[in-house]
C-alpha positions, 0 to 999 in steps of 0.5 A: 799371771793368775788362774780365774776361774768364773762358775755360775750354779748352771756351770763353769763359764770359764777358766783362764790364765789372765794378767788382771782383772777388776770386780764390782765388789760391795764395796766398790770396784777392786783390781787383783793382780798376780800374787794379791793377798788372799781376799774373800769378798761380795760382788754386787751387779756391775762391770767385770774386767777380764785382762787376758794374758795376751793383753786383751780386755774383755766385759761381763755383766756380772749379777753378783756373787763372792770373790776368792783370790788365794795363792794365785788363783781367783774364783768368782762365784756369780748369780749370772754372768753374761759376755756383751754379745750374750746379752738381748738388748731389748729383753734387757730394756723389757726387764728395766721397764717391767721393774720399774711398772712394778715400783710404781704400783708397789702399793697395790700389788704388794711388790718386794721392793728390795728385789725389785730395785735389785732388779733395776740394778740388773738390767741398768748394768746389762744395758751399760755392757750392751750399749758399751759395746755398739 
């Protein structure tokens, strides 16, 4: 067992003891296990997988942030995290096709397309959690 800690700037979502989690980290997904090697790491949007310690495994939509594992104890700093149950289905289909609106207009209206490909990856992850769930 290890603590995980997970904040977000609004909070602290929550901290738990846990047998294991796995992370989106930048460059792809990475497990933590009790006494893994100190780890400083990006979290890009995708699946985190939180093992309790009763053995239950839990989602979250996470956005993206940094990961810190040191002496058994891992923090997650995310930009957003959001359980299944959390997440609107229908905002998260509004946002995917408002993103994608905005790249076929990039032109004219002079759209960051890097935020807005970010913005895809988003809501892209949040409808995979949802629909995962259903």
């Amino acid at each position: 067992m290890f603590k995980l800690s997970v904040v977000t700037p609004e909070k602290t979502v929550f901290e738990m003891d846990v047998r294991s989690i796995i992370a989106p980290g930048s460059e792809g997904y990475l497990g933590i296990l009790s006494n893994h090697a100190p780890l400083i790491t990006a979290l890009k949007p995708g699946i985190l997988s939180v093992n309790d310690q009763s053995g239950n495994e839990t989602f979250y939509s996470i956005s993206g942030g940094f990961l810190e594992v040191s002496g058994n104890i891992a923090t997650i700093l995310a930009d957003a995290i959001e359980s299944a149950d959390e997440i609107d289905l229908e905002r998260a289909e509004e946002s995917l096709k408002r993103a994608r609106e905005r790249l076929l207009h990039k032109a004219e209206l002079h759209v960051d397309t890097e935020r807005v490909y970010a913005s895809i990856e988003r809501a892209r992850n949040r409808l995979k959690l949802a629909k995962r769930k259903r």
